[in-house]
C-alpha positions as CSV (number, residue, x, y, z in Angstrom):
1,X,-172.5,-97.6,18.4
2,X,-173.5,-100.7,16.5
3,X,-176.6,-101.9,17.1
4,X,-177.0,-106.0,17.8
5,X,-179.5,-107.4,14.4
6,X,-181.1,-110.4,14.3
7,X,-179.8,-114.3,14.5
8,X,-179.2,-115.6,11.3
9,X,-182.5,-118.0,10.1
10,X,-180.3,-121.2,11.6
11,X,-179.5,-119.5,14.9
12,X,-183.1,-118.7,14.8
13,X,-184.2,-122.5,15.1
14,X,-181.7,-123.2,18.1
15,X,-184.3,-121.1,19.9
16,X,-187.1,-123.1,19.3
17,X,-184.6,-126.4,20.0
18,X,-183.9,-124.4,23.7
19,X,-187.7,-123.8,24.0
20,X,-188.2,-127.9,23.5
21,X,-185.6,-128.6,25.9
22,X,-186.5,-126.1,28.2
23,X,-190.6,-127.8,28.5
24,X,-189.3,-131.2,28.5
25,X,-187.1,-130.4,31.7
26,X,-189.5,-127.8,33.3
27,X,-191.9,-128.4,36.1
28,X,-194.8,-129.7,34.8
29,X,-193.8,-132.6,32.5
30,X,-191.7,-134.1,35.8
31,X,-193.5,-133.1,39.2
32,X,-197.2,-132.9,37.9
33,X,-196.9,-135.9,35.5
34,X,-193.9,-138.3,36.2
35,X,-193.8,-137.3,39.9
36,X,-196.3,-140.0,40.2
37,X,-194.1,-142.7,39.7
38,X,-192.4,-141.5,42.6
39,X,-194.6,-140.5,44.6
40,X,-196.5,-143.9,45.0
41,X,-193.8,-145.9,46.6
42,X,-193.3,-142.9,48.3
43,X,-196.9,-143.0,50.0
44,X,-196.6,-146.9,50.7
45,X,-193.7,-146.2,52.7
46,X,-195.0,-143.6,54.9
47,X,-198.2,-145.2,55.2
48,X,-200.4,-142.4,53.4
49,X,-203.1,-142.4,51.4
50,X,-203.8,-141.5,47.9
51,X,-205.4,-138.6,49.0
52,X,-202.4,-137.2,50.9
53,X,-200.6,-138.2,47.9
54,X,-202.6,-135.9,45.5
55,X,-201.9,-133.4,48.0
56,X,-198.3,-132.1,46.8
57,X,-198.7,-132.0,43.0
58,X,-201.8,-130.0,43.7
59,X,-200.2,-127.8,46.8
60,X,-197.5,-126.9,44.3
61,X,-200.0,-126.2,40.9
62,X,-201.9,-123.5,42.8
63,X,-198.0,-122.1,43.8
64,X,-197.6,-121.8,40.3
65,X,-201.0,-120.2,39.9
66,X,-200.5,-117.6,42.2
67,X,-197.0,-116.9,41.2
68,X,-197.6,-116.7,37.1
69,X,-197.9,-113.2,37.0
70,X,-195.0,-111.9,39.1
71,X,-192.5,-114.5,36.8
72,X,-194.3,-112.8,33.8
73,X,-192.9,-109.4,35.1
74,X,-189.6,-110.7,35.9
75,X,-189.2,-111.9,32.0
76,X,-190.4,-108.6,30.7
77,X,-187.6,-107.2,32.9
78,X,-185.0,-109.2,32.7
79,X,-185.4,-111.6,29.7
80,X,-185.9,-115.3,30.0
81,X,-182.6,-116.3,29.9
82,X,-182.3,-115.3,34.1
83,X,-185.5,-116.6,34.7
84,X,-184.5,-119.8,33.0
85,X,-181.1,-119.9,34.8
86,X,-182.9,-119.3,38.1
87,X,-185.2,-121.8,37.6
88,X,-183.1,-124.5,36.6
89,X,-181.3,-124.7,39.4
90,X,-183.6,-123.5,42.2
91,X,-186.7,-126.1,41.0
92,X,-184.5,-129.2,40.6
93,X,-182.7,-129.0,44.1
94,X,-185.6,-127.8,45.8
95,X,-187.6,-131.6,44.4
96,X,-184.8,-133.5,45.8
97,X,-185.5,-132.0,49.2
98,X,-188.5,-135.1,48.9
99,X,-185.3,-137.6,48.6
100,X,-184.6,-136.2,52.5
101,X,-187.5,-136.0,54.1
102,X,-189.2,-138.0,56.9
103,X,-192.4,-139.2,57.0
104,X,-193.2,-135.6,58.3
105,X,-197.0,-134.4,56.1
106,X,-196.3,-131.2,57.4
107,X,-193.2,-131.0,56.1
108,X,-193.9,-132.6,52.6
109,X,-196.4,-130.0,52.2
110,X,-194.1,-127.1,52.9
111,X,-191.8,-128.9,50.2
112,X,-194.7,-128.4,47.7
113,X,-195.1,-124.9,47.9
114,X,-191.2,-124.8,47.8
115,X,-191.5,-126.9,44.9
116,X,-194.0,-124.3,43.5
117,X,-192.3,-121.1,44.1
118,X,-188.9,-122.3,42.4
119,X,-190.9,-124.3,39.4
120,X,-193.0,-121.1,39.0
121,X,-189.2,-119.9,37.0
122,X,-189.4,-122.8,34.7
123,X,-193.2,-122.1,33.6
124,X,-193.6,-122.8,29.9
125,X,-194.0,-119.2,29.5
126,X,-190.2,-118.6,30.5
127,X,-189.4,-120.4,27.7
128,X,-191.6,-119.4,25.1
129,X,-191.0,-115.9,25.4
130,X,-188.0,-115.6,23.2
131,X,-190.1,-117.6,19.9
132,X,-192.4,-114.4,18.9
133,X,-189.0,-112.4,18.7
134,X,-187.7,-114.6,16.2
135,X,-190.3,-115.7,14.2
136,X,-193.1,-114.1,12.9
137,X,-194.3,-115.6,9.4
138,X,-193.4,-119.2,11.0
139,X,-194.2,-118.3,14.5
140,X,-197.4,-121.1,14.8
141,X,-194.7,-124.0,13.3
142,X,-192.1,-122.7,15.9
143,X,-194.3,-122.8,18.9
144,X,-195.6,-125.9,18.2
145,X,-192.1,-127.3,17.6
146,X,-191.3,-126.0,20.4
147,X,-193.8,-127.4,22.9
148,X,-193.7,-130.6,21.8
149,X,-191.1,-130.8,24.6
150,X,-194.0,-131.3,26.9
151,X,-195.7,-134.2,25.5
152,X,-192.2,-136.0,25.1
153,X,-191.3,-135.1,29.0
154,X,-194.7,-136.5,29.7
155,X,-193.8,-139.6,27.8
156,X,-190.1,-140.2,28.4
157,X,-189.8,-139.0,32.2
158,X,-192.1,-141.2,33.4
159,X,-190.5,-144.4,32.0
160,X,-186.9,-143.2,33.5
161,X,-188.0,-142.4,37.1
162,X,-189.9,-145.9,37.0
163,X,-186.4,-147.2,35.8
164,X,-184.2,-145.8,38.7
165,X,-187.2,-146.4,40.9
166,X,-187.0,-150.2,40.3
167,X,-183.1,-150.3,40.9
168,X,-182.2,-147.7,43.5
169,X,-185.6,-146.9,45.5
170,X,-187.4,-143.7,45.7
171,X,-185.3,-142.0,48.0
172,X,-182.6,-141.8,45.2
173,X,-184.9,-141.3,42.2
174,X,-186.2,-138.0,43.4
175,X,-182.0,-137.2,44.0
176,X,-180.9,-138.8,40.4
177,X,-183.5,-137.6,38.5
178,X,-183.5,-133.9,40.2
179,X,-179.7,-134.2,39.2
180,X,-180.6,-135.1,35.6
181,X,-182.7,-132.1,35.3
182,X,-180.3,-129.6,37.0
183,X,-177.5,-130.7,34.7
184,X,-179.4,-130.9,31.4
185,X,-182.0,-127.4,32.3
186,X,-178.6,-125.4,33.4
187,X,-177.6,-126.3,30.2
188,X,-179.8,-125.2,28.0
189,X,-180.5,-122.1,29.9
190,X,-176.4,-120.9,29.5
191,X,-176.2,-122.0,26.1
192,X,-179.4,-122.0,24.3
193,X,-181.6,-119.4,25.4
194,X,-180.9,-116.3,23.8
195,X,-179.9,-113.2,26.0
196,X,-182.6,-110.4,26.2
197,X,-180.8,-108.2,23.8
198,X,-179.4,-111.0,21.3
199,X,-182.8,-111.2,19.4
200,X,-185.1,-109.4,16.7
201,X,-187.0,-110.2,13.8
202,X,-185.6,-109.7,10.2
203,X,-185.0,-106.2,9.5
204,X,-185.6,-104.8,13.4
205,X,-182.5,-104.1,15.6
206,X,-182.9,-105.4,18.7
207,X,-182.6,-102.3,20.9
208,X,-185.8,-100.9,19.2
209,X,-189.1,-100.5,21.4
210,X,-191.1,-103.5,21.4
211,X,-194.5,-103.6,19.8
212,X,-197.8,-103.9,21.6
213,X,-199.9,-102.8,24.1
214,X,-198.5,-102.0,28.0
215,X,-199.7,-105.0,30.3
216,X,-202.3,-102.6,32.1
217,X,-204.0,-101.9,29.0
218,X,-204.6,-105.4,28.6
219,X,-206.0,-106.3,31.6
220,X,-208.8,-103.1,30.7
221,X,-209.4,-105.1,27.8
222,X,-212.8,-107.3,27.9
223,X,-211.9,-109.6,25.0
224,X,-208.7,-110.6,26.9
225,X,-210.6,-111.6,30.0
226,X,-212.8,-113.4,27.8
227,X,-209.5,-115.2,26.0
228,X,-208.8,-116.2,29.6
229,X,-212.2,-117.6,30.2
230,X,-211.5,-119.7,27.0
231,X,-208.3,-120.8,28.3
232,X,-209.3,-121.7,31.3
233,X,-212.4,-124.0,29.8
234,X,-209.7,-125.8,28.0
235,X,-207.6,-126.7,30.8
236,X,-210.9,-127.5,33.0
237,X,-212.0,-130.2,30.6
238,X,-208.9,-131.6,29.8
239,X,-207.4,-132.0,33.3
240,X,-210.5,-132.4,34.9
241,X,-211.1,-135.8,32.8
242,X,-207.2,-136.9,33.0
243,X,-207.0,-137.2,36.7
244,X,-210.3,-139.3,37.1
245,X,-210.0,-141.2,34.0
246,X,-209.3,-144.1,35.8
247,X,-212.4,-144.4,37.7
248,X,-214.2,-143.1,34.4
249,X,-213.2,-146.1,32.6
250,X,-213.6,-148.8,34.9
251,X,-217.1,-147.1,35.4
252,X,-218.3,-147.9,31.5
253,X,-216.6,-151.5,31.9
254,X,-213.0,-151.3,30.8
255,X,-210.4,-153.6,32.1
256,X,-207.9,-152.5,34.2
257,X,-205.0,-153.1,31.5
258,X,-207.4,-151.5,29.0
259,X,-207.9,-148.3,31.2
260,X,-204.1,-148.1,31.4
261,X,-203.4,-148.0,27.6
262,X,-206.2,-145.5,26.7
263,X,-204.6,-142.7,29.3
264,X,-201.6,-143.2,27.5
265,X,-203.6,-141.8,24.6
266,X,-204.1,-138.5,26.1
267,X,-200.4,-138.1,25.5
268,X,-200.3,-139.0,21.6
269,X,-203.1,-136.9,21.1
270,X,-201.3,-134.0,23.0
271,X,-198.5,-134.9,20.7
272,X,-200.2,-134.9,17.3
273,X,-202.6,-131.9,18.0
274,X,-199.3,-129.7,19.4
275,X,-197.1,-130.3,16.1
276,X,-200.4,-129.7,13.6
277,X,-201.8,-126.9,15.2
278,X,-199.0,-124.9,14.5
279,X,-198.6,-125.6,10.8
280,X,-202.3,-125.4,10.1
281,X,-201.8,-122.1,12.4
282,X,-199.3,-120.9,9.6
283,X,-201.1,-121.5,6.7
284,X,-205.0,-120.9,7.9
285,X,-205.0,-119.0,10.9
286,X,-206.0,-120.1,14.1
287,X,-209.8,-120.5,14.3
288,X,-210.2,-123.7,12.0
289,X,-207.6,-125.5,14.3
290,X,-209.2,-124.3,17.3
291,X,-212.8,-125.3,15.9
292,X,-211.5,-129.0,15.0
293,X,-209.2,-129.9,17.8
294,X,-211.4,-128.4,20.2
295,X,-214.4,-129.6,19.0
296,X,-212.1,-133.2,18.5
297,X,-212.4,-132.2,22.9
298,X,-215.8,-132.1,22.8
299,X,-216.7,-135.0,20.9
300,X,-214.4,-136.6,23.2
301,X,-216.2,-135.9,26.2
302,X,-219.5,-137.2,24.2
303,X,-217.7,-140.1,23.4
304,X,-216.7,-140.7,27.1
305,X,-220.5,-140.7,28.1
306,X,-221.5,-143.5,25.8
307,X,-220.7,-147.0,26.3
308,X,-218.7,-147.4,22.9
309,X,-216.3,-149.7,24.3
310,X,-212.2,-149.9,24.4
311,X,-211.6,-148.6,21.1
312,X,-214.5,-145.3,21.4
313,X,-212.5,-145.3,24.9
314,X,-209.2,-144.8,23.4
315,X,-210.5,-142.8,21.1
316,X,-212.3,-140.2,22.8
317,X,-209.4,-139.7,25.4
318,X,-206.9,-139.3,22.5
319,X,-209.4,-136.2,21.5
320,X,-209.4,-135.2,24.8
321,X,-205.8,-134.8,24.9
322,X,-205.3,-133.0,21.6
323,X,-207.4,-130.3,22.7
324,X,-205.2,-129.6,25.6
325,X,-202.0,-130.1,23.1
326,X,-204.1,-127.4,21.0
327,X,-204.5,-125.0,23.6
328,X,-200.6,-124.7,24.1
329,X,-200.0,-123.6,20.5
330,X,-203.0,-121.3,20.4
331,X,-203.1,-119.6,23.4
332,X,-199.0,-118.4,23.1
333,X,-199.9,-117.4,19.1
334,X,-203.2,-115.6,20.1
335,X,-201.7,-113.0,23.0
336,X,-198.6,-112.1,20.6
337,X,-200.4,-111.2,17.5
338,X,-203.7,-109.5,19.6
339,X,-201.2,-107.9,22.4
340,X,-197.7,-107.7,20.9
341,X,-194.2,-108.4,22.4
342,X,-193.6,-105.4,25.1
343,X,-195.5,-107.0,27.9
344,X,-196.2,-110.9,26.4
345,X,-194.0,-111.8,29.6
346,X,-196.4,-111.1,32.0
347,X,-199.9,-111.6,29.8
348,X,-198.5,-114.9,28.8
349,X,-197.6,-115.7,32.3
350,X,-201.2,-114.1,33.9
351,X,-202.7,-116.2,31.6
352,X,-200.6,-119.4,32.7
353,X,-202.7,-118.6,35.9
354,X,-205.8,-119.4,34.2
355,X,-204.7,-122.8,32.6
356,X,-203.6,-123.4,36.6
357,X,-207.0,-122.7,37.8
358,X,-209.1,-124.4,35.1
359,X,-205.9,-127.6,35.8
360,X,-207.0,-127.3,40.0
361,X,-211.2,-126.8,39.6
362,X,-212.2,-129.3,36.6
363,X,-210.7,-132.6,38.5
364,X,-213.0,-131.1,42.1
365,X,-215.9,-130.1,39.6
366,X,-215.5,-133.9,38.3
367,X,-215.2,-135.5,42.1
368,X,-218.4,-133.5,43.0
369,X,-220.5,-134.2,40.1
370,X,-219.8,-138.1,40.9
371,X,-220.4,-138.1,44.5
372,X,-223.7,-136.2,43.9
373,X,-225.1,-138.4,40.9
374,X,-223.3,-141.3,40.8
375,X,-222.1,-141.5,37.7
376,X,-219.6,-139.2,35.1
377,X,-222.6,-138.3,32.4
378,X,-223.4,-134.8,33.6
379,X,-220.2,-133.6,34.2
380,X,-218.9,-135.3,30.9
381,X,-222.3,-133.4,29.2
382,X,-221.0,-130.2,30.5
383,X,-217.7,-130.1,29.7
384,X,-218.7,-130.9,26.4
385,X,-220.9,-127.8,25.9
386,X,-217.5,-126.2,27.7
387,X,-215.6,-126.4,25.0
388,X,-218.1,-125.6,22.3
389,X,-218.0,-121.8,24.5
390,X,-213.8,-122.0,24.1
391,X,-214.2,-122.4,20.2
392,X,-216.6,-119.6,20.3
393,X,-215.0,-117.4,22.3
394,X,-211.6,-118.2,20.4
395,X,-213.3,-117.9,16.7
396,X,-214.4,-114.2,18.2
397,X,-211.8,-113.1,19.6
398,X,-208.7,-114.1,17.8
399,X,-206.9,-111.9,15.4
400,X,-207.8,-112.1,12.1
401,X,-205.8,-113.5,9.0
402,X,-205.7,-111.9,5.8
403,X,-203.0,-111.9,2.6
404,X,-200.6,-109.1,1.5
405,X,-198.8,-110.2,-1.5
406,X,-199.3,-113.9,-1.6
407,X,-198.3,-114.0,2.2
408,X,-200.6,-114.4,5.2
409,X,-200.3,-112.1,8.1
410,X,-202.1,-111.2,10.9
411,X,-204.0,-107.6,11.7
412,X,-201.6,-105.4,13.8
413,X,-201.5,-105.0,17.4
414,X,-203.9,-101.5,18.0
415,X,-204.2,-100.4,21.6
């Protein structure tokens, strides 16, 4: 019986191409980011507020959050390639339900958590599964590659739905740019993402056990809750800044054109920090990129406190932005070397749920803070000291780095 080997090394790169794709089209990029473009007309017409608004973006996150682990056990059991297939059909047509609706709150709602529970099959972690079994002395250059998709869909999506908003309405934007996504995710889910079975690292046949510890023994594990806490501090102070930054800037004095261009920083810092992490990754292991794009997050928030006008402005939310951009090469890179591959589906996934959760509390921990001072410089103080705990919890707990015969590998997987 011949056993399947491993894709030859150009093969190999189609996977990270898929995994590109497969962010750029997924979820979050489109309904938690570009959604708003949609969404606002969307409000005006129905005569709600902003608050309502906010509502369905953060009805469907907190789907996703609940719903992590269980696609994380679907993956391990079935390999991304179904997930992905299920997911790129079920999440598009399930958005362009909002195409349909009336001016129903109840029923937009209900549409979220739809939303949510079909998304939940596009989660990045669907689609960054297949990288670690491909890639192992490349793997931080490959994720990174590969999750630049996200900052581009954050970038490009936006300026398309604006597009067909401005000529066709909103009603049709959610149904033509659900149709783009359908065509262009089923795709790359049929022909890109490799079949559970097609893929193993040089030298490995692909039917041979996976590496690693069973998904149980993780969760016994302290330093992996404690991985979590650190990935859930990074997604607190990241998101929690983004969606107020608004009122944050106008706050310390910035014009309203001004405030505009410095968010759109937070996305070319995303950008830069998720290409870079990954090489410096490669070549010096993962705590000196944590330590500088993470204390770059930090300084950020320092930045943000002061009145350093425009240009501090711009650049503390661009440092802002690559810590989040950091987080999603380090946090994929960390839980295969520490964990190994036989249940990275579902630890990958829980841990998803923690990005979701620090994504839904750091914007409320934000709102609070403001209504009970008055003003951004506690909260800004405190996440600043939040991220100085990531970095140290990362520089403790990651795997460490060390060379055999001019190489650098990481220490094995040990239960």
């Amino acid at each position: 019986m011949n056993t399947p080997q491993a894709l030859p090394g150009r093969s190999r790169w189609l996977v990270v191409l898929s995994c590109f794709l497969g962010l750029l089209l997924c979820i979050s990029p489109f309904f938690q980011y570009a959604s708003g473009v949609i969404l606002a007309p969307m409000a005006d017409g129905f005569g709600w507020n902003r608050s309502q608004l906010a509502m369905g973006p953060s009805v469907a996150s907190l789907t996703l959050a609940i719903l992590a682990p269980f696609v994380g056990w679907w993956i391990d059991r079935r390999g991304a390639r179904v997930v992905a297939i299920a997911g790129s059909v079920a999440m598009p047509l399930s958005i362009m339900l909002l195409g349909f609706i009336p001016a129903d709150f109840t029923i937009f709602l209900m549409v979220a958590v739809l939303i949510g529970i079909c998304g939940a099959a596009t989660l990045p972690s669907v689609y960054l599964y297949s990288i670690p079994r491909f890639f192992d002395r490349q793997l931080g250059l490959a994720i990174s590659l590969g999750v630049i998709g996200l900052g581009v869909g954050q970038i490009v999506l936006p300026l398309i739905s604006g597009a067909v908003v401005a000529n066709f309405g909103w009603r049709m934007a959610w149904v033509v740019m659900s149709a783009i996504i359908l065509v262009a995710g089923l795709a790359n889910a049929l022909f890109l993402v490799p079949r559970r079975d097609a893929a193993a690292l040089p030298g490995k046949a692909a039917a041979e056990p996976l590496d690693g510890l069973q998904f149980g023994q993780v969760l016994r594990r302290p330093d992996y809750w404690l991985l979590a806490l650190a990935f859930f501090l990074i997604a607190m102070v990241a998101n929690g800044t983004a969606v107020h930054l608004i009122g944050l800037l106008l706050s310390r004095g910035l014009p309203h054109q001004q405030a505009l261009f410095a968010i759109s920083a937070l996305g070319i810092g995303s950008i830069v920090a998720r290409l870079s992490t990954g090489i410096m990754i490669d070549w010096f292991g993962v705590r000196f990129p944590a330590a500088l794009f993470l204390g770059g997050q930090a300084a950020g928030c320092l930045l943000l406190q002061m009145d350093v006008g425009s240009l501090g402005a711009v650049l503390g939310v661009m440092l802002i932005g690559a810590g989040l951009g950091a987080e999603s090469d380090i946090m994929p890179y960390v839980l295969r070397r520490k964990y190994g591959m036989r249940a990275f589906g579902r630890v990958n996934s829980f841990s998803f749920s923690a990005l979701a959760m620090g994504s839904a509390i750091g914007p409320a921990l934000v709102g609070l803070s403001v209504d009970l001072t008055d003003d951004y410089a506690s909260i800004l103080l405190a996440f600043a000291g939040s991220a100085v705990a990531a970095i140290v919890l990362i520089s403790l707990l990651a795997p460490r780095q060390t060379r055999i015969g001019g190489n650098r590998t990481l220490s094995p997987v040990h239960p």
